[in-house]
C-alpha positions in Angstrom: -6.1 26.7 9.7 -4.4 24.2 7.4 -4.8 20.6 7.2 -1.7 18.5 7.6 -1.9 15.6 5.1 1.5 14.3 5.4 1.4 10.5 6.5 3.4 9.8 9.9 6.6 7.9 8.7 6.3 4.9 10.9 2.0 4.6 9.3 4.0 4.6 6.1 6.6 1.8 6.8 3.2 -0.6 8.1 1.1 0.9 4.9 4.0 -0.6 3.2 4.4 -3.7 4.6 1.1 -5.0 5.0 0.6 -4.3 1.1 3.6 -6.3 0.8 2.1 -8.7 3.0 -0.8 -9.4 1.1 0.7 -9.4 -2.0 3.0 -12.3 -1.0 0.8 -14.5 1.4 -3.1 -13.6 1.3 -3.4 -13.3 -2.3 -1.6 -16.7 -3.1 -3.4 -18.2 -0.4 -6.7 -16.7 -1.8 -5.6 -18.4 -5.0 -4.4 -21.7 -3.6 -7.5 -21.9 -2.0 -9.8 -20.9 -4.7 -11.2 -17.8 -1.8 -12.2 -20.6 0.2 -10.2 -22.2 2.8 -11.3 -25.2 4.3 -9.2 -25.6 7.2 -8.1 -23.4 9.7 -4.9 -24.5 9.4 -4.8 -21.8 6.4 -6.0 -19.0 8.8 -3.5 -20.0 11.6 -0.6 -20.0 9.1 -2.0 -16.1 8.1 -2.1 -15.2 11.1 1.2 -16.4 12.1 3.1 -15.0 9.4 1.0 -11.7 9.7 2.4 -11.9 13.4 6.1 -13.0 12.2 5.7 -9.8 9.7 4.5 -7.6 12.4 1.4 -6.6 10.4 -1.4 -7.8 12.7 -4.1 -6.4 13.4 -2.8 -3.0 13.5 -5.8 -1.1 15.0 -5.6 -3.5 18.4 -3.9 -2.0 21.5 0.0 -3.1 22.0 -1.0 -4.9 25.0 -2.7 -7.5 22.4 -0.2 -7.5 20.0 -1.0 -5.1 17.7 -0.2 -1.5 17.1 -2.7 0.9 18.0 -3.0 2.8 15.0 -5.5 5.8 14.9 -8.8 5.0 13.0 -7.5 6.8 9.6 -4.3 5.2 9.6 -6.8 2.4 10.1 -8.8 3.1 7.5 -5.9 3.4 5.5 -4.7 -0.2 6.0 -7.8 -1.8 5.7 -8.1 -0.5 1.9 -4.8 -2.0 1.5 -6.7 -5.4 1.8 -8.4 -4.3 -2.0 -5.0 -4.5 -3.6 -4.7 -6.3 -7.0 -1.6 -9.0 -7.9 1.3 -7.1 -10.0 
């Protein structure tokens, strides 16, 4: 039997935009915040714009806002989270 390991288009397009994501809001906020915020202000803001993006948490069901992804796809996103600045 053969393994399909083509990634499901719509996996692709959130892959995509969360790297995006982090690369234009956590990273600078990481830096910003010298990896440390102090306030939660910072986290609220992420989580806003993660929201406004429609990246969050996308292994939560729909019914809590976020997109039910399988555990790969999951998996997938959350080694998105490792990427370096360009």
């Amino acid at each position: 039997m053969a393994v399909g390991l083509t990634q499901d288009p719509v996996a692709a397009d959130l892959a995509r935009r969360t790297a995006d994501f982090v690369r234009n809001m956590v990273i600078p906020a990481e830096e910003q915040h010298r990896g440390v915020a102090r306030t939660e202000n910072v986290r609220i803001g992420l989580q806003r714009a993660a929201k406004d993006a429609g990246v969050f948490a996308p292994h939560v069901g729909t019914e809590f806002g976020g997109h039910a992804v399988a555990p790969l796809t999951a998996a997938g996103l959350r080694a998105l989270t490792h990427l370096e600045p360009r």
